[in-house]
Structures are given as C-alpha cells and as structure tokens.
C-alpha angles and dihedrals in degrees: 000000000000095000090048088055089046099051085043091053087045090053098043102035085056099049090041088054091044092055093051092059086062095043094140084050086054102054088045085061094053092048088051087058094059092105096106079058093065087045095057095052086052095049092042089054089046092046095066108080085056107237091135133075091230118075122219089272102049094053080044093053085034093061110032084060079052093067090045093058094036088052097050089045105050109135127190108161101118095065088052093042083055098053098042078050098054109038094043092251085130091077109069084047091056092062097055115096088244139094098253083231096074083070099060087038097057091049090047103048080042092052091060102055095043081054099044097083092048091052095053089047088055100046082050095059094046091049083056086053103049112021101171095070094058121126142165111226104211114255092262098061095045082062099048084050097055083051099049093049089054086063108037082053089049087053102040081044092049091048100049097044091054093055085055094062094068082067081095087071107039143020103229092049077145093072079071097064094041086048080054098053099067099066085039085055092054114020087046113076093254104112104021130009109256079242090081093041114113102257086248098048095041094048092050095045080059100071096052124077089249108092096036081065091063118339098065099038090050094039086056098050096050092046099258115157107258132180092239111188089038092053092051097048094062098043086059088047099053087046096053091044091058096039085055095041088042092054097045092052093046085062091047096045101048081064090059101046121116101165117136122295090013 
C-alpha cells in the first residue's frame, strides 16, 4: 500500500511541477472556457419578460455554477492519446509497468489543482461584478457537489478516453471528440438549463450521459431540485458501460498498434 502512495505522490508531484511551469497558459485556457459567461448574459436578456420559470438571478447563479463544473471537467486526453498513437510515443509507455492511463490521469487530477486558484479568482471577480447573484450552498451541498463532480470528471474522462482509443484505427480519432461535442454542447446544460427544454426533450437528454456532465452538477450546487438517486444511477451506469467498452477497445487495439517501436 505504501509503495502504491508513494507512485501515486511521484506521478502526481511531476505533472503538477511541469504545469506550473505554464501558469499564464493556464489562465488563457480558463478564459477559453468563458463561454458559459456569454450564455448567461443571453439568457439573462431573454429572462426578463418573464416567460421562464428562472429569474435573472437565478440563470446568472445557473451558469456561473456552470463555469465552475465545466472548469473542473475539462478533458483532453484524446488529442494527447493521438498523437502518442501516431507518432509511436505509445511505446515507451507500453514497457512501463504501468497501465499507460495513469499518465493522462496524473496530468489530469494535477491539472485541477494548478487551475483551482485561478477559478476562484474568476468567480470573485464575477460575484464583484454582479452582487446580487451571490449566495452561500450549505455545507452539505458543497459536499455533494464535490461528489457529484468526481463523478461527472470520471465519466467525461472515460468517455473521452474511449474515443481515443479508435486512434488505432485511424489517424483523426479527434474528429470524434469534436462529433461529440455537439450533443455535449447542447444536451448538456451548457448553453440552456434542462428547465427551458421542451419535457420531451429534456426527458430524453436524461438518459444519455450529456446532462450529468453539467446540468446536474451545477443544478445541485445552486440548490435546484434535482432527482437525486436517479440521477446518480444513471451517472454509475454510464460510467460502468464505457470502462467496460474502453477496456474492451484498449485489447483490440494493441493488437493493432503499429506505432514505433511496437
């Protein structure tokens, strides 16, 4: 068990150092990832004749919880995996006595906590901005929030990751991700709340992995009613159907691999 806390420290001690060293990039990433921002002006215009059950405040509060989630659940590994794929990198990693996958997930976990500080700064300066849609969550929810973003990380980077895996077939396994993110960008919760969703639209989108990726993580930390152990459920089960697709496509495609050095 020690040596496992210690390999985990190691990895994680190394890809933490190695961000720090790219803090402004850093901070131009997060400010990429401001789109939730320009929502939130467009829903706030659209929310004050009243036609929606949300008020001003609560699509400003909505989406800047959006921002929060979508910062803390930013995946890229498949644009790394290609390219390990691609240009042969893969192999060296094959002969480590180690899963490749600890790599990305290092960098990853580090990632977050190099981009924490600059996130609070952000929603501080938003809350200046616009006081009045300032709110403490109960400590509770700030935990079941925690929880629920875990999770909602685990499934976006299992999902990514398995898409990556089609890179030993192709060379643009990318152009998955970026397919993809057209039903994340709008079954998600990114651009619009499931509450202004059409039912049938909004009962579909929750079955699909999509608004357990925003929607719900933000809903629970702003105080949104939210059907909790459904919501859950489905999130687990999601997770358990890509781990075992994921896996199942990682032995098909070493045999693939004809990276060099392979």
């Amino acid at each position: 068990m020690n040596k496992v806390i210690r390999k985990i420290q190691a990895f994680l001690s190394v890809y933490y150092a190695n961000l720090l060293e790219y803090r402004a990039e850093q901070f131009l990433w997060i400010l990429s990832g401001t789109f939730p921002l320009i929502m939130m002006g467009v829903w706030i215009r659209a929310s004050q004749g009243g036609q929606f059950a949300l008020e001003p405040t609560d699509f400003a509060r909505y989406f800047i919880c959006v921002f929060i989630i979508s910062e803390l659940t930013v995946v890229w590994v498949i644009w790394n995996f290609e390219r390990d794929v691609v240009q042969g990198r893969l192999s060296p990693r094959l002969l480590q006595p180690i899963d490749p996958v600890w790599h990305p997930i290092a960098e990853h976990v580090s990632e977050r906590f190099a981009r924490l500080p600059l996130i609070l700064l952000l929603v501080s300066l938003f809350f200046l901005l616009y006081p009045q849609a300032f709110w403490l969550p109960s400590f509770g929810r700030v935990l079941l929030f925690v929880l629920v973003s875990v999770i909602a990380f685990i499934l976006r980077f299992l999902i990514q990751y398995t898409l990556a895996m089609f890179a030993f077939w192709t060379e643009r396994a990318a152009a998955l991700e970026q397919f993809w993110f057209l039903f994340y960008s709008f079954l998600s919760g990114m651009i619009a709340p499931l509450e202004v969703f059409p039912p049938v639209v909004r009962e579909i989108a929750l079955w699909t992995p999509f608004p357990y990726l925003v929607d719900f993580p933000a809903s629970v930390l702003m105080g949104l009613p939210v059907a909790l152990g459904r919501s859950m459920l489905v999130m687990l089960g999601w997770t358990g159907l890509f781990f075992l697709w994921n896996r199942w496509l990682w032995r098909r495609g070493l045999k693939q691999y004809s990276g060099m050095g392979a």
